[in-house]
DODREN-587973 format. One record per residue (C-alpha): residue number from 0; residue in one letter; z negated, y, x. Coordinates in pm, whole numbers, plus 50000, padded with zeros to 5 digits. Each point is the difference from the previous one (the first is absolute). Layout:
<NUM,A,<Z,Y,X>>,
...
END
This chain:
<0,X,<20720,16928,94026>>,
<1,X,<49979,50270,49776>>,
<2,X,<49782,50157,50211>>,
<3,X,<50238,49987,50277>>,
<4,X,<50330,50132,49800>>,
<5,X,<49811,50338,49944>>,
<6,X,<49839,50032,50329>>,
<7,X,<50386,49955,50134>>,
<8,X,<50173,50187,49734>>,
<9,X,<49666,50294,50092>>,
<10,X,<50153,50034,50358>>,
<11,X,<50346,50065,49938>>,
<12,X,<49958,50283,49692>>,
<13,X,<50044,50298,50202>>,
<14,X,<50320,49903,50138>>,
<15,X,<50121,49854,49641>>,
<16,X,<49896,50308,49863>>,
<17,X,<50161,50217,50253>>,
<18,X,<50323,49821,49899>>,
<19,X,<50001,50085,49657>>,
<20,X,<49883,50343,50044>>,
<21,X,<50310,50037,50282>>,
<22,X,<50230,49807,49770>>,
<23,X,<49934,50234,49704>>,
<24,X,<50087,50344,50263>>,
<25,X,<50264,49838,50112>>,
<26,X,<50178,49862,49656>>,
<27,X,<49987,49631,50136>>,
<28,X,<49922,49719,49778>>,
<29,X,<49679,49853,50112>>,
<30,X,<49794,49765,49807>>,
<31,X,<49656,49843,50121>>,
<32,X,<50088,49607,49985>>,
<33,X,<49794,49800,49774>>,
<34,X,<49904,49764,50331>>,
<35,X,<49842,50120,50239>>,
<36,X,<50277,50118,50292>>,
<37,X,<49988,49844,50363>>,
<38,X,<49897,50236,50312>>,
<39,X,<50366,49938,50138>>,
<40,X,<50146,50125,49694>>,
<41,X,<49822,50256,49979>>,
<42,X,<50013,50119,50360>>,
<43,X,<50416,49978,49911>>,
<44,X,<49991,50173,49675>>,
<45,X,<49753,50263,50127>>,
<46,X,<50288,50071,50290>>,
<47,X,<50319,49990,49771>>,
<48,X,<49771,50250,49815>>,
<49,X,<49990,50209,50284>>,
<50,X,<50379,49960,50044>>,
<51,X,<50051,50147,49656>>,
<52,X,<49774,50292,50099>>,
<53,X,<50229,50087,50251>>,
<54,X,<50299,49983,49876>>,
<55,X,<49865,50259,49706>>,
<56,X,<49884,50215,50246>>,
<57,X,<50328,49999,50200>>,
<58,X,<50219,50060,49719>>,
<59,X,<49802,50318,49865>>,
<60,X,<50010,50117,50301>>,
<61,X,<50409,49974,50021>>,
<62,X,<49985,50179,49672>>,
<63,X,<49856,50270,50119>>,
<64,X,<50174,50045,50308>>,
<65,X,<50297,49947,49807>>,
<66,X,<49929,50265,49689>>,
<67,X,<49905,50220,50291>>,
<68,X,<50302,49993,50206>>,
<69,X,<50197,49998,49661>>,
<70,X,<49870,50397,49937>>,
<71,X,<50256,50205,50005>>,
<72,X,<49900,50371,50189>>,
<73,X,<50170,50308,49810>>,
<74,X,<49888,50304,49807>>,
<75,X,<50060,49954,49609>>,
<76,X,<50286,50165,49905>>,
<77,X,<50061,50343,49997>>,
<78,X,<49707,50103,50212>>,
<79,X,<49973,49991,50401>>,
<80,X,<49738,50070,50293>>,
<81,X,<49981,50314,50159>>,
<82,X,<49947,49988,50401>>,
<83,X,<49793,50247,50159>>,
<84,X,<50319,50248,50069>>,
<85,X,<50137,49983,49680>>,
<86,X,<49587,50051,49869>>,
<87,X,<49987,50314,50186>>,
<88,X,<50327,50154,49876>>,
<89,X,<49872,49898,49615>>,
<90,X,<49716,50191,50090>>,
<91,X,<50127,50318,50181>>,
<92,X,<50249,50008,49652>>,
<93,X,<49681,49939,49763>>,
<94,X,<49794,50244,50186>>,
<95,X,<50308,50262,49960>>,
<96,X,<50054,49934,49615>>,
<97,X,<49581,50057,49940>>,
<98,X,<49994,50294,50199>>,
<99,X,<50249,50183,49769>>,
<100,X,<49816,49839,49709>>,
<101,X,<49698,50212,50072>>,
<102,X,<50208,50313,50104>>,
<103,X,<50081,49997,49634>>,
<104,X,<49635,49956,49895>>,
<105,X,<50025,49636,49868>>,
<106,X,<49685,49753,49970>>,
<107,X,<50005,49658,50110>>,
<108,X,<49926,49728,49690>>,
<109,X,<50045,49602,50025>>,
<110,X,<50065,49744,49723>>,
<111,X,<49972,49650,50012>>,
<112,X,<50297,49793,50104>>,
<113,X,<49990,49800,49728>>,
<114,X,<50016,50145,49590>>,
<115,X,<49954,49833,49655>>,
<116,X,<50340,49871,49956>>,
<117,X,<50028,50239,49653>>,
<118,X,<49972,50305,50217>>,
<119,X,<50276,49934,50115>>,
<120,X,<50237,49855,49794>>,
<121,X,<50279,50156,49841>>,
<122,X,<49935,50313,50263>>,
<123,X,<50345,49876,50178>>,
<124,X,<50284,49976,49809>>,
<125,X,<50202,49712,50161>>,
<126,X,<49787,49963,50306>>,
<127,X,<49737,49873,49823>>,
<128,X,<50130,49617,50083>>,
<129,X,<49910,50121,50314>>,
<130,X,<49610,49960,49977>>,
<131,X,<49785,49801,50208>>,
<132,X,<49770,49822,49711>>,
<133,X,<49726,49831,50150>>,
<134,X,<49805,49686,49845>>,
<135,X,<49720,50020,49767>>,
<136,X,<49683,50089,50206>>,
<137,X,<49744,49998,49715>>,
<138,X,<50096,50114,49665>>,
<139,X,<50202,50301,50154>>,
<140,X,<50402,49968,49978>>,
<141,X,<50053,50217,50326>>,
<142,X,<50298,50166,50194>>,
<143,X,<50127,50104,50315>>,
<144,X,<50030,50333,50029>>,
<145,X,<50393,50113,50012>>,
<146,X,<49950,50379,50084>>,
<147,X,<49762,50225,50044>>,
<148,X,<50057,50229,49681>>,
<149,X,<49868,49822,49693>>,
<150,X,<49693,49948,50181>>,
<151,X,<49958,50355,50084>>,
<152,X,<50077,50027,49603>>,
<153,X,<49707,49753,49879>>,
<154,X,<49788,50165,50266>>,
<155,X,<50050,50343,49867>>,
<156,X,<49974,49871,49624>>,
<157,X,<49687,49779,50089>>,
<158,X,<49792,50247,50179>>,
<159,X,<50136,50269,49736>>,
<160,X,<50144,50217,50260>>,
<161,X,<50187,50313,49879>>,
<162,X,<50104,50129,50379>>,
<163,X,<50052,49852,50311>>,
<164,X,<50199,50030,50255>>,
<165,X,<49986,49683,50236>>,
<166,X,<50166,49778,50251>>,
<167,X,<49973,49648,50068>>,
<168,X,<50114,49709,50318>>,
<169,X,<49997,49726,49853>>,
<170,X,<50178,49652,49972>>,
<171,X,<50208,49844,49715>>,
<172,X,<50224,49699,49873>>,
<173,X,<50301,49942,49905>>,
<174,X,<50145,49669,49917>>,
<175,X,<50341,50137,50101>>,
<176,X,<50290,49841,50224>>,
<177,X,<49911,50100,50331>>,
<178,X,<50235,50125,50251>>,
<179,X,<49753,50108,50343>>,
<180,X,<50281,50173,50184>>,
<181,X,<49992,50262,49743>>,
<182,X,<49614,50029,49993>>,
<183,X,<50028,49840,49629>>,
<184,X,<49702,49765,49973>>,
<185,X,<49781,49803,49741>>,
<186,X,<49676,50163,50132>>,
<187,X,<50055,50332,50123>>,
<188,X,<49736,50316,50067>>,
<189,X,<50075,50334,49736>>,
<190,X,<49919,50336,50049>>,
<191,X,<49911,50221,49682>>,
<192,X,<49982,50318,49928>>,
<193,X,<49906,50145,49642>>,
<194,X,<49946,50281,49864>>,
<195,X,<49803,49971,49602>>,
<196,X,<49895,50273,49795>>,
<197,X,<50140,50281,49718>>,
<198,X,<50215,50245,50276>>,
<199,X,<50265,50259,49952>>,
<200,X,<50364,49821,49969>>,
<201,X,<50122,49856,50299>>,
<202,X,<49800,50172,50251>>,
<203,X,<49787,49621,50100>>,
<204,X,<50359,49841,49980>>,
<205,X,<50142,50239,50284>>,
<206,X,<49694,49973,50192>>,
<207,X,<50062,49596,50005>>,
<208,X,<50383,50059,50092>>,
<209,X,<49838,50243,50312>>,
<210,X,<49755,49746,50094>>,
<211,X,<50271,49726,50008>>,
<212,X,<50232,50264,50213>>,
<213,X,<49681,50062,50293>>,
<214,X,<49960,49623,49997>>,
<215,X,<50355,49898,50106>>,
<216,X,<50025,50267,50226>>,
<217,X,<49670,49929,50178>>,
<218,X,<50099,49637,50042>>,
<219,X,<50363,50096,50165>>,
<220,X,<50155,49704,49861>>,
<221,X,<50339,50198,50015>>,
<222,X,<50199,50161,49691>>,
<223,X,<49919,49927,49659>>,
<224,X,<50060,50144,49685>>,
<225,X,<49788,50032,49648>>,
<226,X,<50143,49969,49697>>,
<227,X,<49862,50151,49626>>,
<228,X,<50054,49896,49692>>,
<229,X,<49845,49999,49667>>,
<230,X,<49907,49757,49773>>,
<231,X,<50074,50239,49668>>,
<232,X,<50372,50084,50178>>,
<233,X,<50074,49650,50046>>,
<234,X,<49826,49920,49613>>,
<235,X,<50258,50268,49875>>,
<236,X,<50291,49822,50156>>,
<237,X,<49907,49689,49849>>,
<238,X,<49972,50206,49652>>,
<239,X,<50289,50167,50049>>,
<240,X,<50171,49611,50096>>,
<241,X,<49870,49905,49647>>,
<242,X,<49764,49757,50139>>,
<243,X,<49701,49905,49774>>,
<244,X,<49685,50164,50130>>,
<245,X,<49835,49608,50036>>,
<246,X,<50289,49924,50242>>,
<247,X,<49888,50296,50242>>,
<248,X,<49774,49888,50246>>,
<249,X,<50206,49615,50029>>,
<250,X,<50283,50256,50082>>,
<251,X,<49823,50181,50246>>,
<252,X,<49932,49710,50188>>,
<253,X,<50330,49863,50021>>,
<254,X,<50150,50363,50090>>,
<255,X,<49662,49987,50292>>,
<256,X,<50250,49722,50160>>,
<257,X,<50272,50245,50127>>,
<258,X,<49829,50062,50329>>,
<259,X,<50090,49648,50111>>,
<260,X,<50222,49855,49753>>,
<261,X,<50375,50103,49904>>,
<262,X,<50042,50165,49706>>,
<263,X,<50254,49755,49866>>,
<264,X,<49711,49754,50017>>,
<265,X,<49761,50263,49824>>,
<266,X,<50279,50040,49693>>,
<267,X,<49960,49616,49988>>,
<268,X,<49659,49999,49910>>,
<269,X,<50009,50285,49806>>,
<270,X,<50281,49795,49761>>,
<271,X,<49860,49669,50055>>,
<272,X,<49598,50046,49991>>,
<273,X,<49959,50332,49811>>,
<274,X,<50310,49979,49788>>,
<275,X,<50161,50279,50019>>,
<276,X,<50340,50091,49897>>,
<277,X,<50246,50123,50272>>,
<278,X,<49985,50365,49841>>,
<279,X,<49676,50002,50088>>,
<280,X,<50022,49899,50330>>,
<281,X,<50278,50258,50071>>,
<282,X,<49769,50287,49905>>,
<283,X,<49709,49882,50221>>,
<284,X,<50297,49935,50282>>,
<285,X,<50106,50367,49984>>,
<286,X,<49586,50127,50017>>,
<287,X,<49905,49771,50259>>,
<288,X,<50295,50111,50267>>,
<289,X,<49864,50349,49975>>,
<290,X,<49770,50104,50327>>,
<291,X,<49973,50273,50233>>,
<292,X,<49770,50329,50055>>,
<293,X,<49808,50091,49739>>,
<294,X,<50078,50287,49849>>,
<295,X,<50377,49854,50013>>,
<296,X,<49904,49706,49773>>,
<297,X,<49834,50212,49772>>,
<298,X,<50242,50209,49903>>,
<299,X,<50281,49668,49973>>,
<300,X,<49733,49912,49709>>,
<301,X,<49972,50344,49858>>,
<302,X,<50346,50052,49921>>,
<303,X,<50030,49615,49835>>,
<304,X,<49948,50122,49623>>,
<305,X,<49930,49648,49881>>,
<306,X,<49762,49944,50253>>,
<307,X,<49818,50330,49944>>,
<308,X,<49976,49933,49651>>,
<309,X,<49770,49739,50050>>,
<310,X,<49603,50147,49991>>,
<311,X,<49873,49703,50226>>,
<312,X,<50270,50155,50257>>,
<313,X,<49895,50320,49975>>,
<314,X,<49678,49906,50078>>,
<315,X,<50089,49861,50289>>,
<316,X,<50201,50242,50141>>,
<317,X,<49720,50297,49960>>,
<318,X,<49788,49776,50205>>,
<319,X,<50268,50010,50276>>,
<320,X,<50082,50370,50008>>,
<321,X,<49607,50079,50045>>,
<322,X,<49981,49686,50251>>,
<323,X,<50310,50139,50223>>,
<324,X,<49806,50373,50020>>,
<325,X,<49691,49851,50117>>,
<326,X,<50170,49765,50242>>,
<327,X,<50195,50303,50150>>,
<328,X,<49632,50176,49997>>,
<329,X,<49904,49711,50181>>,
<330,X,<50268,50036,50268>>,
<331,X,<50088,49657,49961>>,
<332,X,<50398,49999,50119>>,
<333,X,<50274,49959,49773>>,
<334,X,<50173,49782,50236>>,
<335,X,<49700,49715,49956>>,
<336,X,<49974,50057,49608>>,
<337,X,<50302,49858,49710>>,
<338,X,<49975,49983,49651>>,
<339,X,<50153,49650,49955>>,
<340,X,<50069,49879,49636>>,
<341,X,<50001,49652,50110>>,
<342,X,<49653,49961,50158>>,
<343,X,<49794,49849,49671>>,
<344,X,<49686,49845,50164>>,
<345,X,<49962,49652,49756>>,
<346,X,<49658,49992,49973>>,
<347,X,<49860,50107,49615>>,
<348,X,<49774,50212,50017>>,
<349,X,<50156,50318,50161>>,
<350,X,<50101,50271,49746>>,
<351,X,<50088,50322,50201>>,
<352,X,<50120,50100,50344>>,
<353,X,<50106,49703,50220>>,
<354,X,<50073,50027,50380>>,
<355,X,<50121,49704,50293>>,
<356,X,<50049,50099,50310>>,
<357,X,<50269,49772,50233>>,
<358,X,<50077,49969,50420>>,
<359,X,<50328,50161,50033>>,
<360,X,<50159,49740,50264>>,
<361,X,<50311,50097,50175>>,
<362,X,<50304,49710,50045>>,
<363,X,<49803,49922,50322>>,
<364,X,<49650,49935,49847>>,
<365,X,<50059,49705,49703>>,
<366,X,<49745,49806,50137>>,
<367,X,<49727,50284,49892>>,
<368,X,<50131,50024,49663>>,
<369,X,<49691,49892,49856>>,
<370,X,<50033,50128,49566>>,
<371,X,<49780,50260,49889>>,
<372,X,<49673,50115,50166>>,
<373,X,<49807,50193,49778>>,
<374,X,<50001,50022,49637>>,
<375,X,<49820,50151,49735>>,
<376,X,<49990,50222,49684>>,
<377,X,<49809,50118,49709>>,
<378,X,<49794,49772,49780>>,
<379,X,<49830,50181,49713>>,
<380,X,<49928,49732,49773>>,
<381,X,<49863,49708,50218>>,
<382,X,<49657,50089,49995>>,
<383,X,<49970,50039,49628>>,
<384,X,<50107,49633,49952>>,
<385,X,<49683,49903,50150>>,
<386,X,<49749,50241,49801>>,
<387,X,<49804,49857,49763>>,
<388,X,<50114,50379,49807>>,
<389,X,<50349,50033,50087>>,
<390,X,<49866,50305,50214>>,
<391,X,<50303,50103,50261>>,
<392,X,<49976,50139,50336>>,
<393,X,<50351,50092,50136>>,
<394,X,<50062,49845,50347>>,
<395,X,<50265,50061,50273>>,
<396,X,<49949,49807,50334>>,
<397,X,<50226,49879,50298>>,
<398,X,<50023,49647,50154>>,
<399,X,<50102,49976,50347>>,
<400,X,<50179,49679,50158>>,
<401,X,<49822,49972,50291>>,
<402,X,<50140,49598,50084>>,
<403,X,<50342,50142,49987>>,
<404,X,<49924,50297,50207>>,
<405,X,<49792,49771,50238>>,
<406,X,<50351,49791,50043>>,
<407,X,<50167,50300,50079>>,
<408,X,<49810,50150,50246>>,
<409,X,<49975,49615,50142>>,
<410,X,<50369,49969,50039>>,
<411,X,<50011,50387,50137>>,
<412,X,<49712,49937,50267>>,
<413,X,<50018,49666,50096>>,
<414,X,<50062,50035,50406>>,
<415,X,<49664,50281,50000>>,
<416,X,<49738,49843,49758>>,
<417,X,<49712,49935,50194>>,
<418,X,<49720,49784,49852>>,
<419,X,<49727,50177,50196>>,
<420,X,<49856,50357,49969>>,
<421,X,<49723,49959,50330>>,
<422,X,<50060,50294,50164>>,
<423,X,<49796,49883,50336>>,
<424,X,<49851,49695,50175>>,
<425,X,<49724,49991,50212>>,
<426,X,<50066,49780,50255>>,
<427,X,<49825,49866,50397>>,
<428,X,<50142,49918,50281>>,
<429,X,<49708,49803,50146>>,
<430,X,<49750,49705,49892>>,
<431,X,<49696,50101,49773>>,
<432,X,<50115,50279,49892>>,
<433,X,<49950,49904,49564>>,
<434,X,<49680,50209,49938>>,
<435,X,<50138,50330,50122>>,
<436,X,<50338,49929,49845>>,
<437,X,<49833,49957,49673>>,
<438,X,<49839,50324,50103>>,
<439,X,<50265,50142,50062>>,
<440,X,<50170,49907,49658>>,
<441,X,<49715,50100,49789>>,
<442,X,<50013,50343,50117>>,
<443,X,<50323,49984,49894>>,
<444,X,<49976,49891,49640>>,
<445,X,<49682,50204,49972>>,
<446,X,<50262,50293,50060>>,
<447,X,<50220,49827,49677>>,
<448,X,<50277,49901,50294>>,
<449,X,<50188,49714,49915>>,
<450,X,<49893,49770,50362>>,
<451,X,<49967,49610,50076>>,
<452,X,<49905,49778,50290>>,
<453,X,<50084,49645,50085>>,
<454,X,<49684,49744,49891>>,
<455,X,<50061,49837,50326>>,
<456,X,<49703,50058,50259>>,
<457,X,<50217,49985,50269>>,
<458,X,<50376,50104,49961>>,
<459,X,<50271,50038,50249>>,
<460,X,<50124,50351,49996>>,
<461,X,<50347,49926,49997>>,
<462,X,<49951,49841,49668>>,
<463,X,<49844,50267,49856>>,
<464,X,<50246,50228,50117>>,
<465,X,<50271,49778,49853>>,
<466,X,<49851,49995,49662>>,
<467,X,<49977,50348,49963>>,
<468,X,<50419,50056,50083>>,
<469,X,<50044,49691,49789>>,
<470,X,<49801,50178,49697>>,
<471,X,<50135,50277,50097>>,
<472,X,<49659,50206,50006>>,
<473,X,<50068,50333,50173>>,
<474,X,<49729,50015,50272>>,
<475,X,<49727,49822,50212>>,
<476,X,<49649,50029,50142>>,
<477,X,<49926,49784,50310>>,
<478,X,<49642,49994,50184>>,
<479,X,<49879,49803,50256>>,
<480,X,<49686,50029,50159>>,
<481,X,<50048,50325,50244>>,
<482,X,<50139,50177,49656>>,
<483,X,<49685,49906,49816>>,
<484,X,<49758,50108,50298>>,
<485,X,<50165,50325,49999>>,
<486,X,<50016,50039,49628>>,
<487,X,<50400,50035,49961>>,
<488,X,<50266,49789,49877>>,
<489,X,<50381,50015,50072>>,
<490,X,<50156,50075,49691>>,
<491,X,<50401,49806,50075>>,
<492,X,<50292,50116,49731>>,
<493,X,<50131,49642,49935>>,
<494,X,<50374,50151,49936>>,
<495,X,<50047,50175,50376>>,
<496,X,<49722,49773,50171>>,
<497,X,<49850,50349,50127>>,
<498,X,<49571,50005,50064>>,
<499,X,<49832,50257,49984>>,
<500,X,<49597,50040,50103>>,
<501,X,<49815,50118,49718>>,
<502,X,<49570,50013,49943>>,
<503,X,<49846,49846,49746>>,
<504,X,<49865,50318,49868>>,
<505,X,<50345,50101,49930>>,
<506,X,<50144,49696,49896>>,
<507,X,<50055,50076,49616>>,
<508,X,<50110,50355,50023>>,
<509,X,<50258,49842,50265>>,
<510,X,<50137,49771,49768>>,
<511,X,<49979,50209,49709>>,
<512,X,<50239,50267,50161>>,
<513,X,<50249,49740,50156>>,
<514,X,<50016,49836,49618>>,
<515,X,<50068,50334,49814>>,
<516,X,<49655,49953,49821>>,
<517,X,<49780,50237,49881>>,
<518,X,<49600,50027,49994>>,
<519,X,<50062,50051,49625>>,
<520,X,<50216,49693,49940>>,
<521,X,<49729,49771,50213>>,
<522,X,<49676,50075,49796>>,
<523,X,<49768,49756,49960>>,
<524,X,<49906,49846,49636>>,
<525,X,<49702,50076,49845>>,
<526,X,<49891,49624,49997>>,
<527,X,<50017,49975,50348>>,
<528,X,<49875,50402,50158>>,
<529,X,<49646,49804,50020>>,
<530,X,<50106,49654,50053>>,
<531,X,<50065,49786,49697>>,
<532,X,<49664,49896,49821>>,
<533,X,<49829,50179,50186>>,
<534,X,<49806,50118,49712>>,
<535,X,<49622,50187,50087>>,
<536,X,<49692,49876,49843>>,
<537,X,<49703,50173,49866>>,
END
């Protein structure tokens, strides 16, 4: 009998054991009963089992489904996707801003986009609430980057530069309020100018103010206007207020508010977070409402006896009568330059000349009022708080706003922005045709023309045609099979639909001369005059 029981109880393991084994996945109380089960029961429990299985499986995958449906689709905010038009405007803009970089005989550096977080603190003033602090990675407390400048600074003191003069396109965060209509964002592209090194007075800081001047008129984004200051004018106010030299820079940044807050809420702050008395605030009223040309604003301060009294002033002011000749040397207009007392640029570490530069919008144009720029100044001390020896190198540099100026020119050219620069297809007009279209097209890139060709085998040549007015690329080559036996192509202007016969030998000159472009402006890199990797072997 005993015999028996174990022989039985032998037969039906695997399936008890599959129970429990399922039953344990599964979170199902299962126990193996102490008598031996019937084959019915088990049959029944081995199905509701299966049952249970099921319903698991069903459920996880509603869960799924669901979490996936539940996903909402947005950018994070303060940042956005660029489309391929808007792509090709940022980069006709970028390409125009490097261009002058080099005229001037700057050097291209990069930085990481992240810093140790004590790089940059305390760099800010008030905007330093506005750092992107990222999560311990490692032993490293680490940092967005906010601008561009003090890592240019820890670069210079790290490396132990003593001159440079570089540029830099780069991208930085801000954990500011974002408003996209006036190209303000969270994560936003910079470009820097700076000029480091022991010069004669004033002669890097008008170069930066000429620079800024080419850029805005290169771009055409319509009239602007920049405006100079200087830190040790606007420090001599503040002395001559009787404000406490620690209340300074927390002044500066609540005067830095003007350009988009009233100055009734400025005197606010000024009384409520920087406690100041209402004499005080009266004296810095009557400095700040001073702007125009600026020779005009120079002598308003010369003749102010208190104000000249004060050596910080005077300081100030011998910077601006040497920065006014070499602007004028410059030819820079007067009509695009003001010395404006209330410009104060929050951020701590500038200590000399100061410049902004604004969109002058007419009553018509509110919707392009985008804020300031450009911006920029002098910053002689920032470098020496990162030597190990205190060891200064004066800086002066220029940062322009290209997000802003990318909104402007969006709004300006909105009905004309194209988001293709193919300047001809090569198309057929007849069946097997794709091996001397692709031909055809590498001759044309080989020539550094900017060509494509549909990846169909076999497309209709009305759709081809279409494509190119709906891309609005300017003109056409169709072949067929008596063009290719007679080794021409008709070369078709896609704006007037007029053809023209043309050989293949004289293909690229053709379309050269009916784009405008030059032999010069076409030449071939270096990587590719023997065809990429095409490296010889001994």
């Amino acid at each position: 009998m005993v015999m028996t029981y174990f022989k039985i109880s032998a037969m039906f393991l695997p399936s008890v054991q599959k129970l429990g084994v399922a039953s344990r996945l599964l979170r199902i109380p299962f126990r193996v009963p102490c008598k031996l089960l019937s084959t019915e029961k088990l049959q029944q429990a081995e199905m509701e089992l299966e049952k249970a299985k099921q319903r698991v499986t069903k459920s996880g995958a509603g869960s799924s489904s669901s979490a996936s449906s539940n996903v909402i689709l947005k950018v994070p905010k303060g940042t956005r996707d660029f489309n391929p038009a808007q792509m090709r405007l940022r980069s006709d803009v970028l390409s125009k801003i490097t261009e002058i970089f080099k005229l001037h005989g700057a050097h291209q550096i990069d930085t990481p986009v992240f810093e140790l977080k004590d790089i940059l603190t305390g760099k800010y003033g008030d905007d330093s609430k506005l750092i992107y602090d990222l999560k311990d990675q490692g032993g490293e407390i680490l940092s967005l980057r906010y601008d561009l400048t003090v890592p240019f600074a820890r670069y210079v003191a790290m490396n132990k530069i003593s001159s440079i003069k570089r540029y830099q396109v780069a991208k930085v965060y801000r954990r500011d309020n974002p408003a996209i209509a006036r190209g303000r964002y969270r994560e936003f592209y910079q470009c820097d100018f700076d000029v480091a090194g022991q010069y004669e007075s004033m002669i890097p800081d008008a170069e930066c103010v000429k620079l800024l001047d080419e850029i805005l008129s290169c771009l055409d984004i319509g009239k602007y206007l920049i405006k100079i200051n200087h830190r040790k004018i606007l420090d001599g106010i503040f002395e001559v207020a009787g404000i406490a030299p620690e209340l300074f820079r927390g002044v500066s940044s609540t005067i830095d508010k003007l350009d988009k807050t009233p100055w009734a809420e400025v005197a606010d702050e000024l009384k409520d977070l920087r406690a100041l008395t209402p004499a005080q605030i009266a004296t810095i009223a009557m400095f700040v409402n001073i702007s125009g040309p600026l020779p005009k604003v120079l002598n308003i301060l010369m003749t102010n006896w208190e104000f000249m009294a004060c050596e910080l002033a005077r300081q100030g002011l011998d910077d601006m009568m040497l920065l006014i000749k070499y602007v004028k040397s410059l030819g820079i207009p007067d009509s695009r330059v003001v010395f404006d007392l209330s410009l104060a640029r929050g951020l701590d570490y500038y200590t000399g000349v100061i410049y902004e530069a604004i969109l002058e919008t007419s009553a018509g144009e509110e919707s392009l009022a985008v804020g300031s720029i450009a911006g920029g100044g002098r910053y002689d001390n920032l470098v020496g708080m990162f030597d190990a020896n205190k060891r200064k190198v004066p800086c002066v540099g220029v940062s322009i706003g290209v997000e802003r100026i990318f909104s402007i020119l969006e709004q300006k050219r909105k009905d004309s922005m194209k988001p293709f620069d193919v300047q001809v297809y090569v198309a057929s007009a007849q069946k097997d045709m794709v091996e001397h279209r692709l031909r055809l097209a590498s001759m044309l890139w080989d020539a550094r023309l900017k060509a494509e060709v549909s990846y169909k085998p076999n497309p209709k040549l009305l759709q081809q045609l279409q494509y190119c007015e709906d891309t609005n690329i300017p003109w056409v080559i169709v072949i067929g099979q008596d063009e290719v036996a007679r080794g021409v192509v008709k070369l078709r202007n896609v704006k007037d639909r007029k053809e023209e016969e043309v050989s293949e030998t004289d293909l690229v000159s053709e379309i050269r001369a009916r784009l405008g472009i030059s032999v010069a402006d076409s030449v071939k890199p270096k990587c590719l005059e023997n065809g990429v990797g095409n490296e010889t072997t001994k």
